[in-house]
C-alpha positions as CSV (number, residue, x, y, z in Angstrom):
1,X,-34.1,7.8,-4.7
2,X,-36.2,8.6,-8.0
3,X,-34.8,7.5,-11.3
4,X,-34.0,11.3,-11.9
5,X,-31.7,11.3,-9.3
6,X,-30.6,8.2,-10.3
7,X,-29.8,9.3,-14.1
8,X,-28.1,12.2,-12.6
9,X,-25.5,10.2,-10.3
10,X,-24.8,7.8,-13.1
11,X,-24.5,10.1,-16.0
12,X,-22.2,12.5,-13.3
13,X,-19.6,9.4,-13.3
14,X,-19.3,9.8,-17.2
15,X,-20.9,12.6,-19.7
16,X,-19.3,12.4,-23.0
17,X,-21.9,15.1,-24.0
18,X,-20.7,17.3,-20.9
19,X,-16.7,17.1,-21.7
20,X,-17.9,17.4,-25.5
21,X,-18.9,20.9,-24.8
22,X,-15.8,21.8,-22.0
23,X,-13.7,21.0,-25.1
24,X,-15.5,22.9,-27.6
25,X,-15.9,26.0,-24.7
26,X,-12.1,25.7,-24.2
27,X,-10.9,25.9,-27.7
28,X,-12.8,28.5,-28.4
29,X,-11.6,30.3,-25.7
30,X,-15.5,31.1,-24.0
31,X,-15.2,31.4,-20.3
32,X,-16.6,27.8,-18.6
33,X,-18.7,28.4,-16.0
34,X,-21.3,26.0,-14.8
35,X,-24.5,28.3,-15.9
36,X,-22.8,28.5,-19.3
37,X,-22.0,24.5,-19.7
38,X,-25.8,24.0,-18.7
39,X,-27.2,26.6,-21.2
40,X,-25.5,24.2,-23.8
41,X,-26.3,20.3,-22.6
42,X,-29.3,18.6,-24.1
43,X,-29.8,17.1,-20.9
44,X,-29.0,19.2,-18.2
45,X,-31.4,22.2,-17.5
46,X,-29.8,23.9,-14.0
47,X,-26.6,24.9,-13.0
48,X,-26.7,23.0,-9.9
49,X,-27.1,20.1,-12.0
50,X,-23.5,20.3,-12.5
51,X,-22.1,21.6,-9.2
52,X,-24.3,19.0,-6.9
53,X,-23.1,16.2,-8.5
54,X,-19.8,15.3,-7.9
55,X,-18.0,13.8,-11.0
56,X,-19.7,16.9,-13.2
57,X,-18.2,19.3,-10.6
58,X,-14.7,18.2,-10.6
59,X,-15.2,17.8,-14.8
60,X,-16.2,21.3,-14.5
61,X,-13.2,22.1,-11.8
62,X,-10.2,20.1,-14.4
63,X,-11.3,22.2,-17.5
64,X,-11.8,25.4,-15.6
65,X,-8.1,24.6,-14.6
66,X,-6.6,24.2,-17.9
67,X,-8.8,27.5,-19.4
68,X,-7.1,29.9,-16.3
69,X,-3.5,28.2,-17.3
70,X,-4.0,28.7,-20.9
71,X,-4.9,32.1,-20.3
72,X,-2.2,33.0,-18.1
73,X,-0.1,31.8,-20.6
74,X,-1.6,33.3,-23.3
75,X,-0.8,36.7,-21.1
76,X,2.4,35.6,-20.9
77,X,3.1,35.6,-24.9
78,X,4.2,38.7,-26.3
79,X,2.0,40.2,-28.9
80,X,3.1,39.0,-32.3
81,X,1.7,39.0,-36.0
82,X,1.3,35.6,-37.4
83,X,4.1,36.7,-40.1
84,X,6.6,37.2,-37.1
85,X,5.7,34.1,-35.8
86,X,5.9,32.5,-39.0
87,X,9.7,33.8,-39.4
88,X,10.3,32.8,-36.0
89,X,9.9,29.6,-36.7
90,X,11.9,29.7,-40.1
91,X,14.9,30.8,-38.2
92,X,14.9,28.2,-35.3
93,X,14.1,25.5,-38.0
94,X,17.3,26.7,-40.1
95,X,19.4,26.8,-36.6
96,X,17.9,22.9,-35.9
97,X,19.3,22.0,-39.3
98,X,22.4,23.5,-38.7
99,X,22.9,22.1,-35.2
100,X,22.3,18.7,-36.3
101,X,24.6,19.4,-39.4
102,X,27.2,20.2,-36.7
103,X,26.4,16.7,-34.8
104,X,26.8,14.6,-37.5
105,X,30.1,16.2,-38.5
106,X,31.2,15.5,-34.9
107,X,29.6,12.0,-34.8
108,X,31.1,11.3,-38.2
109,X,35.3,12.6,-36.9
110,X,34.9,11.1,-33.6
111,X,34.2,7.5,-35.0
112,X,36.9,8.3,-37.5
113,X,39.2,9.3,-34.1
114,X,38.1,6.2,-32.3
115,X,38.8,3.3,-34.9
116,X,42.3,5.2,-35.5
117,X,43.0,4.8,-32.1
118,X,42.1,1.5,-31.9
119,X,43.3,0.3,-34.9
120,X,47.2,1.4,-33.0
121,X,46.0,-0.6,-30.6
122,X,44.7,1.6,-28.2
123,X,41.3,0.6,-27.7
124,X,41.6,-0.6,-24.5
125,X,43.1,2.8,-22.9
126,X,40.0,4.5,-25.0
127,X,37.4,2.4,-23.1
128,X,39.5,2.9,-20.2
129,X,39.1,6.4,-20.6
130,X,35.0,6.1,-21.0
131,X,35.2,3.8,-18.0
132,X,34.4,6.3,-15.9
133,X,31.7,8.2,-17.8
134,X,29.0,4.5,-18.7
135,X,26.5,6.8,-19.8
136,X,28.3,8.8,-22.3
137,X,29.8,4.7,-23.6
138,X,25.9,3.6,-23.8
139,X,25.4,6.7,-25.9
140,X,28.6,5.9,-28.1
141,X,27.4,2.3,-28.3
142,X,23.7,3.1,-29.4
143,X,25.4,5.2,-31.9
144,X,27.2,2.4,-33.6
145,X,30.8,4.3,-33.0
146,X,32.8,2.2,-30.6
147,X,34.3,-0.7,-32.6
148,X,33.7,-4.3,-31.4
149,X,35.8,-7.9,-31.6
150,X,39.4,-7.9,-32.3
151,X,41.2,-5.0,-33.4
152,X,44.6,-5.7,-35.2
153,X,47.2,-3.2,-33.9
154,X,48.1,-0.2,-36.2
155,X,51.5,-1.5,-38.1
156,X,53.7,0.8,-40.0
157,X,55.3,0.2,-43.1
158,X,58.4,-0.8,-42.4
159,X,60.9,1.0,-45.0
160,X,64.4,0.1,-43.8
161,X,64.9,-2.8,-46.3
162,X,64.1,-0.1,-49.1
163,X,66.3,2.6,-47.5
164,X,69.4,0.4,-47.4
165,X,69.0,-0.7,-51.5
């Protein structure tokens, strides 16, 4: 084995120079091909310098990969101006707001709902209830809404002393 052979099996493991240039070819959308990665190393003058060796060829293989999945994505997209796009996004970022508007309403009247019903002294028939369904009590718990320690029953005013007077 000559050191140029040697070079070339040690540099195949790792070329930062090599997936330097797959990235630039890929973001700018220029077909990777092994001719056209060689035309652009400092180093490496052949094409076979990239396909013989094997961690270059399967660098080459990984990029060339993600390039035909982009691109069959890409077909995929319908054909838009960057203004519809743009509005696009406005309206689904106006329907996140309202959507989480909407959540926190809910979150806000269903801690209200379960402290009433525990404050009658129905907590335990509420957990009962959630017994069931652990995930959806984790979820209530991480949220801070199902009360903990002693609840004192729910007591009415009791009136009938200032009805008789």
């Amino acid at each position: 084995m000559n050191s140029t052979d040697h070079k070339e099996k040690l540099s195949g493991a790792s070329d930062p120079e090599m997936e330097r240039i797959l990235k630039e070819m890929l973001e700018a959308n220029e077909t990777i091909t092994a001719r056209a990665v060689a035309r652009r190393h400092p180093a490496i003058v052949h094409a076979s310098s990239i396909t013989r060796i094997a961690g270059r060829a399967d660098l080459l293989a990984r990029y060339q990969e993600q390039q035909k999945q982009f691109r069959e994505w890409q077909g995929r997209m319908p054909k838009r101006s960057r203004y519809q796009l743009a509005a696009q996004l406005a309206q689904k970022d106006v329907r996140i707001a309202e959507l989480e508007r909407q959540v926190e309403i809910l979150r806000v009247s269903h801690l209200a709902m379960i402290r009433t019903v525990g404050e009658m002294g129905g907590i335990s028939r509420l957990l009962k209830l959630y017994e069931g369904y652990r995930d959806v009590r984790a979820e209530l718990d991480r949220l801070g809404v199902v009360p903990h320690g002693e609840l004192k029953p729910f007591e009415l005013a009791h009136h009938a002393h200032t009805a008789d007077q």
